[in-house]
PyMOL commands that place a pseudoatom at each C-alpha (Angstrom):
pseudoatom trace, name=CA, resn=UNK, resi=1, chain=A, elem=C, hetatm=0, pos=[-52.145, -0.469, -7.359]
pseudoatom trace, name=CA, resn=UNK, resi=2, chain=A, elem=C, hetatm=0, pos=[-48.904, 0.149, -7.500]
pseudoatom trace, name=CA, resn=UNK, resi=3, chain=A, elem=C, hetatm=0, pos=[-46.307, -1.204, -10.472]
pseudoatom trace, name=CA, resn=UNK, resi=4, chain=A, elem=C, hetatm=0, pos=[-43.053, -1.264, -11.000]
pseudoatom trace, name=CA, resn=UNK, resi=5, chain=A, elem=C, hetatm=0, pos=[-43.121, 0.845, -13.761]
pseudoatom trace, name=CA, resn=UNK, resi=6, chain=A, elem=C, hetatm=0, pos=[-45.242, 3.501, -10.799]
pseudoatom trace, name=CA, resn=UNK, resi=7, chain=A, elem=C, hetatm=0, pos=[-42.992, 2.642, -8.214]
pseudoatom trace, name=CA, resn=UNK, resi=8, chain=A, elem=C, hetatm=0, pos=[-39.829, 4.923, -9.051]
pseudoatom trace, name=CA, resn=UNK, resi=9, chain=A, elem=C, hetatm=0, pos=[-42.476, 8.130, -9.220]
pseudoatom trace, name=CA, resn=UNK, resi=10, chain=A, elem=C, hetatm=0, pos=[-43.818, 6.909, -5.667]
pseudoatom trace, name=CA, resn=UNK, resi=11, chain=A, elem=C, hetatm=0, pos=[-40.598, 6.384, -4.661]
pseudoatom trace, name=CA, resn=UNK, resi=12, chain=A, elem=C, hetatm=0, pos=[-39.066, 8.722, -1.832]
pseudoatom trace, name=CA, resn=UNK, resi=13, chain=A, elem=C, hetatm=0, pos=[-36.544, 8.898, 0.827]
pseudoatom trace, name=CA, resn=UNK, resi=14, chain=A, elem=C, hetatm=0, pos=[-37.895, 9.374, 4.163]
pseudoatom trace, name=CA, resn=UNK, resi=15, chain=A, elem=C, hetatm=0, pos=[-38.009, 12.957, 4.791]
pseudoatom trace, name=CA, resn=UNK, resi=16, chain=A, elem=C, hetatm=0, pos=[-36.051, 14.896, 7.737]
pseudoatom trace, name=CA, resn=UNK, resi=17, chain=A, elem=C, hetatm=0, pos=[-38.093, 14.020, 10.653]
pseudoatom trace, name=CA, resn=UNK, resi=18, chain=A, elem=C, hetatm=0, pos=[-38.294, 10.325, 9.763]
pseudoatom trace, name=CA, resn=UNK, resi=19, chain=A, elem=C, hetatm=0, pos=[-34.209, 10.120, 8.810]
pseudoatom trace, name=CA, resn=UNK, resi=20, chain=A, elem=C, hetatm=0, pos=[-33.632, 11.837, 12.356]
pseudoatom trace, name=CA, resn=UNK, resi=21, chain=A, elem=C, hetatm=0, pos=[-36.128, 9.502, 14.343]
pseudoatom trace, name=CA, resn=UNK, resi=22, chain=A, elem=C, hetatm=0, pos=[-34.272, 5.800, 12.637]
pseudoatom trace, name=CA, resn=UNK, resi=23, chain=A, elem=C, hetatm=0, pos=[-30.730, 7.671, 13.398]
pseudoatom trace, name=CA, resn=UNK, resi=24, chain=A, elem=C, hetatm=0, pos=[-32.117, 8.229, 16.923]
pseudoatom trace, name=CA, resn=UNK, resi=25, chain=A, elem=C, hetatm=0, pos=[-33.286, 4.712, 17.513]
pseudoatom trace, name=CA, resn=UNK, resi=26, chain=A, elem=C, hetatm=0, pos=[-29.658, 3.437, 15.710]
pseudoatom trace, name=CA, resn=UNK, resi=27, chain=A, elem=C, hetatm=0, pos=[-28.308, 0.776, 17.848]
pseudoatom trace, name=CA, resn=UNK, resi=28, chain=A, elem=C, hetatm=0, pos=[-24.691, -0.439, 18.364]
pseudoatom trace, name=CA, resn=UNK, resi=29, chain=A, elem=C, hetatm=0, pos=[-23.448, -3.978, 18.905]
pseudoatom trace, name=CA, resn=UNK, resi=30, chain=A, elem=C, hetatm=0, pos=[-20.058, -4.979, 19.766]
pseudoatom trace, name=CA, resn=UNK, resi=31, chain=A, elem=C, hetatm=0, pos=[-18.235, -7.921, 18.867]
pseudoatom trace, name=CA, resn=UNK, resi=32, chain=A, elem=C, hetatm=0, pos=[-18.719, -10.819, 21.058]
pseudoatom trace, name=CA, resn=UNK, resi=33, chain=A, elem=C, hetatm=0, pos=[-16.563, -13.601, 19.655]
pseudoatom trace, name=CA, resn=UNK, resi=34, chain=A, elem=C, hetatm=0, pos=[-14.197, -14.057, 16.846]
pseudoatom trace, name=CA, resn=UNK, resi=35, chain=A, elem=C, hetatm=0, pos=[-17.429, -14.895, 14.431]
pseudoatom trace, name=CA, resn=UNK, resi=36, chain=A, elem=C, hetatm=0, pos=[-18.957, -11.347, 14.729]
pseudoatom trace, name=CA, resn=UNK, resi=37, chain=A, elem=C, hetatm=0, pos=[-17.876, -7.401, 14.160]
pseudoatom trace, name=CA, resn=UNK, resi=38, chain=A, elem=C, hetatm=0, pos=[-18.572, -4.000, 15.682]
pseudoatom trace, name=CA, resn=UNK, resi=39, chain=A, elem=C, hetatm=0, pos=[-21.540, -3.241, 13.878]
pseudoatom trace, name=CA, resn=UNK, resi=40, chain=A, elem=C, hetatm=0, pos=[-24.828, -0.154, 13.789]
pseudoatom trace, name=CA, resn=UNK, resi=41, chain=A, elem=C, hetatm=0, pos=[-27.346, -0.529, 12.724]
pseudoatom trace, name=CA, resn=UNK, resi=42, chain=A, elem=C, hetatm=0, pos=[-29.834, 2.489, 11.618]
pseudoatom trace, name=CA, resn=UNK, resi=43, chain=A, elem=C, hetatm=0, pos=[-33.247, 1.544, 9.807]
pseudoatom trace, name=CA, resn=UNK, resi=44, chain=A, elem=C, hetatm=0, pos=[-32.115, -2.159, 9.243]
pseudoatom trace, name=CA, resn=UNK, resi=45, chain=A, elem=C, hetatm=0, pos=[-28.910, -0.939, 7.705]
pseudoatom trace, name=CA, resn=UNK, resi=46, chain=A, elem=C, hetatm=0, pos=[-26.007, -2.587, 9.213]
pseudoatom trace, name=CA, resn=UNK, resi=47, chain=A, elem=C, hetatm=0, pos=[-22.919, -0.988, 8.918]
pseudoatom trace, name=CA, resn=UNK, resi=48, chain=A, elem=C, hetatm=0, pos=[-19.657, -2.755, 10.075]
pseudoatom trace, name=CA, resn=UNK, resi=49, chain=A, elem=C, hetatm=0, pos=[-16.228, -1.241, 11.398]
pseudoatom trace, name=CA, resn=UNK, resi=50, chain=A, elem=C, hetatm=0, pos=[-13.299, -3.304, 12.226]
pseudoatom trace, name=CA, resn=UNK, resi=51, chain=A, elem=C, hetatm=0, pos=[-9.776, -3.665, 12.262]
pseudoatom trace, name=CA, resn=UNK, resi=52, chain=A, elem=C, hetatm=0, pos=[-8.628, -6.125, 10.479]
pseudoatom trace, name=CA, resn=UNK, resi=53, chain=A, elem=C, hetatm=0, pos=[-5.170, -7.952, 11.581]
pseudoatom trace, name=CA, resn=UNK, resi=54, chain=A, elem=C, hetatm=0, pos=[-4.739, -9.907, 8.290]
pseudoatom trace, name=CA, resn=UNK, resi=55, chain=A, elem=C, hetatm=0, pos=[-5.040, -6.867, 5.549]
pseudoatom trace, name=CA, resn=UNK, resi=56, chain=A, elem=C, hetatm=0, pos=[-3.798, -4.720, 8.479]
pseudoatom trace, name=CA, resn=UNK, resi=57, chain=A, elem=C, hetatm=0, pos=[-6.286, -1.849, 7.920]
pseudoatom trace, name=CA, resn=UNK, resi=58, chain=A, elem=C, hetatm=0, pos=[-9.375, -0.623, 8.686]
pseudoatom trace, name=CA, resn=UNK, resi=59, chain=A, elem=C, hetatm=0, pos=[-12.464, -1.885, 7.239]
pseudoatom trace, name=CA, resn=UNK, resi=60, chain=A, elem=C, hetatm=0, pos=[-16.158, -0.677, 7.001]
pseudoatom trace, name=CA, resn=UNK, resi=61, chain=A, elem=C, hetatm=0, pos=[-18.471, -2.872, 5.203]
pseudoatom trace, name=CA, resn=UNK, resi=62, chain=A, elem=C, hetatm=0, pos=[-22.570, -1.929, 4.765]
pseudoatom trace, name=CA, resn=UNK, resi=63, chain=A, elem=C, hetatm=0, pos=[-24.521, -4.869, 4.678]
pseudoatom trace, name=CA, resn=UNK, resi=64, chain=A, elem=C, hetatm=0, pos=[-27.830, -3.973, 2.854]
pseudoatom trace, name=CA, resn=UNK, resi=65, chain=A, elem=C, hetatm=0, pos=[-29.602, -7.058, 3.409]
pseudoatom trace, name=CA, resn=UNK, resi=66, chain=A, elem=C, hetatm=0, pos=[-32.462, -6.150, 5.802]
pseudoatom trace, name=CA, resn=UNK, resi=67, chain=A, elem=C, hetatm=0, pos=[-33.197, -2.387, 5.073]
pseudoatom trace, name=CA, resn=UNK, resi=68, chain=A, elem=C, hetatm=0, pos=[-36.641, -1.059, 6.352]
pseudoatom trace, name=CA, resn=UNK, resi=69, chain=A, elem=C, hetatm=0, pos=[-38.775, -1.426, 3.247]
pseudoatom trace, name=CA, resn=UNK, resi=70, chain=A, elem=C, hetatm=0, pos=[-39.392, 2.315, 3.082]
pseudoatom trace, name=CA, resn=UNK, resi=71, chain=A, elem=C, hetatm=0, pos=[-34.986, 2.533, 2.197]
pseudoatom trace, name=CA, resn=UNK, resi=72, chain=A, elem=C, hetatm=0, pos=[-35.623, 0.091, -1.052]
pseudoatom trace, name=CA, resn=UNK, resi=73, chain=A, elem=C, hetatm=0, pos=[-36.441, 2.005, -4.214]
pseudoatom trace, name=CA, resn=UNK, resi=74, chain=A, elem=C, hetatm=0, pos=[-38.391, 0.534, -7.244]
pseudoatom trace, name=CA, resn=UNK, resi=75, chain=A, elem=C, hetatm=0, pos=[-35.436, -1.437, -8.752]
pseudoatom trace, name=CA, resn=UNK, resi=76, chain=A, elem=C, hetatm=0, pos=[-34.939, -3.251, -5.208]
pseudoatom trace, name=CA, resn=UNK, resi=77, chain=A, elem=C, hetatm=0, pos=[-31.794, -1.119, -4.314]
pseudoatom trace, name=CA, resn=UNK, resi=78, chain=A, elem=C, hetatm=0, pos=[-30.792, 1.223, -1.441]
pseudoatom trace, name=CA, resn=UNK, resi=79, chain=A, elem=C, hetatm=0, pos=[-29.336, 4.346, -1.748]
pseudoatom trace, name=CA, resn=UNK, resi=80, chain=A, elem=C, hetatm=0, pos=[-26.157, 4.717, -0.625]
pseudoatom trace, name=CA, resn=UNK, resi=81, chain=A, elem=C, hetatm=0, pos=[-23.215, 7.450, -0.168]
pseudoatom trace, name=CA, resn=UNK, resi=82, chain=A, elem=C, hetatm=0, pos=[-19.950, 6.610, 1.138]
pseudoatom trace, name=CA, resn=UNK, resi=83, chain=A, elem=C, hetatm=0, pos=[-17.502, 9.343, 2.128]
pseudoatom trace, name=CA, resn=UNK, resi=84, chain=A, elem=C, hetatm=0, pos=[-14.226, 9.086, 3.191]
pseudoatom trace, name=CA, resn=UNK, resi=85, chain=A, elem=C, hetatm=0, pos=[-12.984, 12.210, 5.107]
pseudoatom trace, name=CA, resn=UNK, resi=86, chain=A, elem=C, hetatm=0, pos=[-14.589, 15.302, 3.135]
pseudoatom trace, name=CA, resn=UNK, resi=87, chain=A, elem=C, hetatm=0, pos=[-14.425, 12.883, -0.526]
pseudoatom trace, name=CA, resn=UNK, resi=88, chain=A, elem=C, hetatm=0, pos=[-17.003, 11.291, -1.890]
pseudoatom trace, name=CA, resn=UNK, resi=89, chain=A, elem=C, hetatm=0, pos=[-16.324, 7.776, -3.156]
pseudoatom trace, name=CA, resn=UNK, resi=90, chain=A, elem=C, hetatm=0, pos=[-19.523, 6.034, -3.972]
pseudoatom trace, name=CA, resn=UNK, resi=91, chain=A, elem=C, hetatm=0, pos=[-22.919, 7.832, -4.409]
pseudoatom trace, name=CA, resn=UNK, resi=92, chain=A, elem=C, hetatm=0, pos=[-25.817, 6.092, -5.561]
pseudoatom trace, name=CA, resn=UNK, resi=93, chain=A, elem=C, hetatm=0, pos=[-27.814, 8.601, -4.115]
pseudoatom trace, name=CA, resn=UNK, resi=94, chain=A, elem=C, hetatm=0, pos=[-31.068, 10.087, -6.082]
pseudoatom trace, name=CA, resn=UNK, resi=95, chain=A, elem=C, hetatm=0, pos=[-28.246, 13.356, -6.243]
pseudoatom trace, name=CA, resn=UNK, resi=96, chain=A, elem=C, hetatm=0, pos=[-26.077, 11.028, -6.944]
pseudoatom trace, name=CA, resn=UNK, resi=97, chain=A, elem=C, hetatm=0, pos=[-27.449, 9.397, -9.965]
pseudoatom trace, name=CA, resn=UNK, resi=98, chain=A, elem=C, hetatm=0, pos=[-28.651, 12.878, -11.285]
pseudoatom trace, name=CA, resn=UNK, resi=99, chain=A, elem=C, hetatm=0, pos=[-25.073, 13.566, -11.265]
pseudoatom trace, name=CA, resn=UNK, resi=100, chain=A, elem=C, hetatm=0, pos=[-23.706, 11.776, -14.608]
pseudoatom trace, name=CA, resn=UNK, resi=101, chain=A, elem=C, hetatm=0, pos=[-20.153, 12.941, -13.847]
pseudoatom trace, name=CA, resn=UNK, resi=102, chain=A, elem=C, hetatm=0, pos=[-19.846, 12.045, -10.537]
pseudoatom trace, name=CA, resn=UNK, resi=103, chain=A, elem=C, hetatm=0, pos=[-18.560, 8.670, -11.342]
pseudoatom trace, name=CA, resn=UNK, resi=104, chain=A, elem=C, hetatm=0, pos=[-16.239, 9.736, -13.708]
pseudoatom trace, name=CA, resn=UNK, resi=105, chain=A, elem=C, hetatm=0, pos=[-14.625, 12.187, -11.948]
pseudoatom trace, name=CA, resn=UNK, resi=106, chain=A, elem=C, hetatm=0, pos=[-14.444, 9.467, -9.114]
pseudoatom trace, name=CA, resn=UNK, resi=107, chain=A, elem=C, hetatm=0, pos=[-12.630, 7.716, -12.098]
pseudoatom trace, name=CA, resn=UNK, resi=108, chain=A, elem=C, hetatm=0, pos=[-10.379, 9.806, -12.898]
pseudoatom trace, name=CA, resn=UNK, resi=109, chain=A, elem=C, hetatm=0, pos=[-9.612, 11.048, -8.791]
pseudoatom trace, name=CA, resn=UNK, resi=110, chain=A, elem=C, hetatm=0, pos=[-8.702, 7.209, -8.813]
pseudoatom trace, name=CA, resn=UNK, resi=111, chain=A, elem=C, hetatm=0, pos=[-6.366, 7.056, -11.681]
pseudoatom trace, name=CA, resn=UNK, resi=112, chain=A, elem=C, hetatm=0, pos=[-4.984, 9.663, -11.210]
pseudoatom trace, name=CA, resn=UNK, resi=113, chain=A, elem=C, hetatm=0, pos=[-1.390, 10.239, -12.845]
pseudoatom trace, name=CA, resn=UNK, resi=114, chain=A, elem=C, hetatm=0, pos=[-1.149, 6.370, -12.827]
pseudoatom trace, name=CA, resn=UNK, resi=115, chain=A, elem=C, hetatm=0, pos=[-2.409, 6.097, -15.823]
pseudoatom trace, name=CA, resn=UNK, resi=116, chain=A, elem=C, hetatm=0, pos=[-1.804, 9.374, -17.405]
pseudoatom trace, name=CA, resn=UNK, resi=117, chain=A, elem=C, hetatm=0, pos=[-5.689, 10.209, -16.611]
pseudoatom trace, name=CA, resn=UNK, resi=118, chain=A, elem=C, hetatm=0, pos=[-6.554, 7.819, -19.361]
pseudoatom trace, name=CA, resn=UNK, resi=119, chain=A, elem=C, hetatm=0, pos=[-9.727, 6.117, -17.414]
pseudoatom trace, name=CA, resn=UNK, resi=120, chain=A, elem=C, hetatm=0, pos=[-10.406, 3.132, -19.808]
pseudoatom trace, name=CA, resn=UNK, resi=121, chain=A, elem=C, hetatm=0, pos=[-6.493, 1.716, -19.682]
pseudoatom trace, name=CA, resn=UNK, resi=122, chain=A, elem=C, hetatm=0, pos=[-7.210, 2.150, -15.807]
pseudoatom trace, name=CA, resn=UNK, resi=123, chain=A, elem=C, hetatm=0, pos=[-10.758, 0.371, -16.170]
pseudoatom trace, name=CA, resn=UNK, resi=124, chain=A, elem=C, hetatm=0, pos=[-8.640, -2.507, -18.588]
pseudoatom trace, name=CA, resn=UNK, resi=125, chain=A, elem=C, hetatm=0, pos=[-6.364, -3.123, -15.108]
pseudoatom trace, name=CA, resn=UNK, resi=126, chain=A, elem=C, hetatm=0, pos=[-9.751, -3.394, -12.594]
pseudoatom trace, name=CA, resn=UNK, resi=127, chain=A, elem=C, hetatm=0, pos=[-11.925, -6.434, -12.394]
pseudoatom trace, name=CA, resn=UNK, resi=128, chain=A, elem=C, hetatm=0, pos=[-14.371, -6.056, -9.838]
pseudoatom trace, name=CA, resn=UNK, resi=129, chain=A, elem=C, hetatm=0, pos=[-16.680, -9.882, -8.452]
pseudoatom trace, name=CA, resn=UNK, resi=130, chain=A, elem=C, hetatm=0, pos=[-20.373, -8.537, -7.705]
pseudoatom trace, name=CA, resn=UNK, resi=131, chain=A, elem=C, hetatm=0, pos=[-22.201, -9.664, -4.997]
pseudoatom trace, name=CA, resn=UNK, resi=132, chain=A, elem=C, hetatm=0, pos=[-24.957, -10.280, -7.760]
pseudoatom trace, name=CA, resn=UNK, resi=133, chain=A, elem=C, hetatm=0, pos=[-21.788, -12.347, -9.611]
pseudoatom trace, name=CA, resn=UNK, resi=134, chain=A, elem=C, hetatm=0, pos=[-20.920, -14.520, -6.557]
pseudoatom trace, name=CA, resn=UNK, resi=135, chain=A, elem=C, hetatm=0, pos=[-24.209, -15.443, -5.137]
pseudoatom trace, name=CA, resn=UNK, resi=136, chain=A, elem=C, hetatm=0, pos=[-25.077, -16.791, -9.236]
pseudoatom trace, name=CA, resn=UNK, resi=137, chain=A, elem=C, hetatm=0, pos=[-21.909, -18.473, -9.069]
pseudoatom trace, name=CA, resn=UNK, resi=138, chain=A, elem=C, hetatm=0, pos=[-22.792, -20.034, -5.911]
pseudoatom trace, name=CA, resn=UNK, resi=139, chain=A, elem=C, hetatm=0, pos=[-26.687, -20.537, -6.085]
pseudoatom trace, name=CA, resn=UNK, resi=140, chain=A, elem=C, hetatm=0, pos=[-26.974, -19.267, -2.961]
pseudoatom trace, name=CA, resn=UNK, resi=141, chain=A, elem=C, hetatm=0, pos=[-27.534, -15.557, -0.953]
pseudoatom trace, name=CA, resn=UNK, resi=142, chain=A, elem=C, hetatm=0, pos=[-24.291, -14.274, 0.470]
pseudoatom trace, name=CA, resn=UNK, resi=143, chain=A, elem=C, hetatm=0, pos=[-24.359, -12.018, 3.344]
pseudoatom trace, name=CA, resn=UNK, resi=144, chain=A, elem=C, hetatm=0, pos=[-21.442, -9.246, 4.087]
pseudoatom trace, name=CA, resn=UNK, resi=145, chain=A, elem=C, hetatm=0, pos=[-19.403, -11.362, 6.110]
pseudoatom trace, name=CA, resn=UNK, resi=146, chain=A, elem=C, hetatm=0, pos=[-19.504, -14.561, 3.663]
pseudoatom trace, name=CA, resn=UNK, resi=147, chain=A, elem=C, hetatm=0, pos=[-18.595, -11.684, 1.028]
pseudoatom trace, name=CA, resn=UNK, resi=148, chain=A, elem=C, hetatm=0, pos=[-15.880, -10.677, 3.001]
pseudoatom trace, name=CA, resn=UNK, resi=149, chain=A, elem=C, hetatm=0, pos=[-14.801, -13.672, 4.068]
pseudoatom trace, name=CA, resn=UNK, resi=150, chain=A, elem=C, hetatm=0, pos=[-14.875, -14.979, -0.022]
pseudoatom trace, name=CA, resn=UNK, resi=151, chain=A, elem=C, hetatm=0, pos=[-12.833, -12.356, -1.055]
pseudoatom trace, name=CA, resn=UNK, resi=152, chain=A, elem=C, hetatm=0, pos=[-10.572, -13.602, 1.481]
pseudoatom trace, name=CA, resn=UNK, resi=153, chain=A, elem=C, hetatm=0, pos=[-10.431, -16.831, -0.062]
pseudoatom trace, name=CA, resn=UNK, resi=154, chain=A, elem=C, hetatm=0, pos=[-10.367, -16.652, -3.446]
pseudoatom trace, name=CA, resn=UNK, resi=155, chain=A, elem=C, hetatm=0, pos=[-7.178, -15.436, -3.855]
pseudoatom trace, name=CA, resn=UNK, resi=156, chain=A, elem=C, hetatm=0, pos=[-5.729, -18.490, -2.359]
pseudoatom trace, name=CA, resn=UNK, resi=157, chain=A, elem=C, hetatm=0, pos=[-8.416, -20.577, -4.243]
pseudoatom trace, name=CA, resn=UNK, resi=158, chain=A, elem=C, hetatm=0, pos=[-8.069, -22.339, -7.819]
pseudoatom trace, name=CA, resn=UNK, resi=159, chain=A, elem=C, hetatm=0, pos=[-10.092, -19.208, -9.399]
pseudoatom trace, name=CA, resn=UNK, resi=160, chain=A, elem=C, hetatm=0, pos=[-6.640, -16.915, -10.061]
pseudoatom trace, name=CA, resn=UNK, resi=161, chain=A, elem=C, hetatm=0, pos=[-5.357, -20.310, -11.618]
pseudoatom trace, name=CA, resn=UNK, resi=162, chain=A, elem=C, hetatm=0, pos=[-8.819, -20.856, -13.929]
pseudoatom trace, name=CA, resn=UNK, resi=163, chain=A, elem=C, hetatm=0, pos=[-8.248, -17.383, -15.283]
pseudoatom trace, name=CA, resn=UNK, resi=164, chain=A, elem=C, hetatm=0, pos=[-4.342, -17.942, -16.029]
pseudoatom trace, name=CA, resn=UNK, resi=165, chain=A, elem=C, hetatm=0, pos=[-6.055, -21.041, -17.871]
pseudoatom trace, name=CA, resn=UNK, resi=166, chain=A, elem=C, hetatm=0, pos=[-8.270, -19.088, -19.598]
pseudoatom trace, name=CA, resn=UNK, resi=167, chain=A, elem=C, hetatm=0, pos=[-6.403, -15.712, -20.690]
pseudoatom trace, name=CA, resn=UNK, resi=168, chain=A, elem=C, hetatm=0, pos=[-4.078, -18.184, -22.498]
pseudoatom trace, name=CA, resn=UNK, resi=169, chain=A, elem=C, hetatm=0, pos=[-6.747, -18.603, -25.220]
pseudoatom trace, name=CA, resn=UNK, resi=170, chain=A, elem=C, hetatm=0, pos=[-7.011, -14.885, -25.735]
pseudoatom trace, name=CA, resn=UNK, resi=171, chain=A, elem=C, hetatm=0, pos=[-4.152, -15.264, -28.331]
pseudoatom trace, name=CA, resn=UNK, resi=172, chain=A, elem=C, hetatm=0, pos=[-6.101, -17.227, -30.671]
pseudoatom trace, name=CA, resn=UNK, resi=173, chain=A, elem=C, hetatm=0, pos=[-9.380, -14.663, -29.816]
pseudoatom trace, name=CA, resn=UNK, resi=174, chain=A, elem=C, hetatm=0, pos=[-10.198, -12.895, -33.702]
pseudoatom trace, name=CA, resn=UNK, resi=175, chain=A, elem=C, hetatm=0, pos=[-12.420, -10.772, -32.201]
pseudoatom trace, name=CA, resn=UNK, resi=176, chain=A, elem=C, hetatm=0, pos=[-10.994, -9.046, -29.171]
pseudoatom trace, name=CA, resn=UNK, resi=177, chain=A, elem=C, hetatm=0, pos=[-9.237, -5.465, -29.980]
for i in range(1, 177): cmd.bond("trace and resi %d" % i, "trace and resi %d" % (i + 1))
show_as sticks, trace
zoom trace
C-alpha cells in the first residue's frame, strides 16, 4: 500500500517517451469571448498567454488545477520550471529543489544593485498573497483566472487600507526588530 511517507520514493516524472506522447496530444484553445484566454493545455496542465490591455503587457499564467495524476508528487504539488528567454525564474523541479542555491541566486539576479545585493532588505520590500493564502481567506477554491482577476482587485479594494490600519500599531510592537 502505498503512504505518504512511501509516496516521494515512488514518486517519478514520466519518463521521455511518456513526456513526448502528452506534448504530442497538447491541445490549443483560443479565446472565444471576453470571459476566456488563449490557453494549452499538455497533460491537464493549462497554461495561459495573453495580452493584457489594462497592465499593458504580456501575461502567462499556469493553472495547475487538473494535472494528470501521474504530474502530482507526494506532497500534492506539480513540478514546475518557468524560463524566461535562456533565465530561469522559478524551478521547483526535482533538479530544481536539489539545487539549494538556485533560489538565492534567483534572489539576488532580482535585487540586483537595487538593494546593494543585500537579499533580506529586498525580501523586507516584497509581500507576496498565496493562492493557499487567498482561497483560506475566502473559504473557497480559486482557479487562475479568479486569481488573476483578485489580484486585479485588491488593489482597488479596502485590503491596502486594512494594512495602513494595521502597520500603524507597529510603533507600539516590543517585539519586532
Amino acid at each position: 500500500m502505498t503512504t505518504p511517507d512511501t509516496m516521494a520514493a515512488v514518486y517519478a516524472f514520466p519518463d521521455t517517451s511518456a513526456c513526448e506522447a502528452a506534448n504530442r496530444a497538447a491541445g490549443f484553445s483560443p479565446q472565444v469571448d471576453d470571459k476566456t484566454r488563449p490557453c494549452m493545455t499538455v497533460a491537464g496542465v493549462q497554461v495561459y498567454a495573453y495580452l493584457d490591455p489594462k497592465v499593458g503587457a504580456v501575461r502567462v499564467s499556469i493553472d495547475l488545477d487538473t494535472p494528470e495524476d501521474r504530474l502530482i508528487r507526494s506532497d500534492e504539488t506539480v513540478p514546475v520550471r518557468i524560463d524566461v528567454g535562456d533565465s530561469v525564474v522559478f524551478d521547483d523541479s526535482e533538479q530544481g529543489r536539489a539545487t539549494p542555491s538556485t533560489r538565492k541566486e534567483l534572489l539576488h539576479q532580482l535585487v540586483g544593485d537595487q538593494y546593494g545585493g543585500d537579499v533580506t532588505a529586498a525580501l523586507l520590500d516584497l509581500v507576496v498573497l498565496t493562492r493557499a493564502q487567498l482561497e483560506n481567506w475566502a473559504s473557497l477554491s480559486l482557479d487562475a483566472g479568479e486569481v488573476a482577476w483578485l489580484d486585479e482587485q485588491i488593489p482597488h479594494s479596502s485590503v491596502p487600507q486594512a494594512i495602513g490600519e494595521i502597520c500603524t500599531q507597529l510603533d507600539d510592537r516590543d517585539d519586532l526588530v
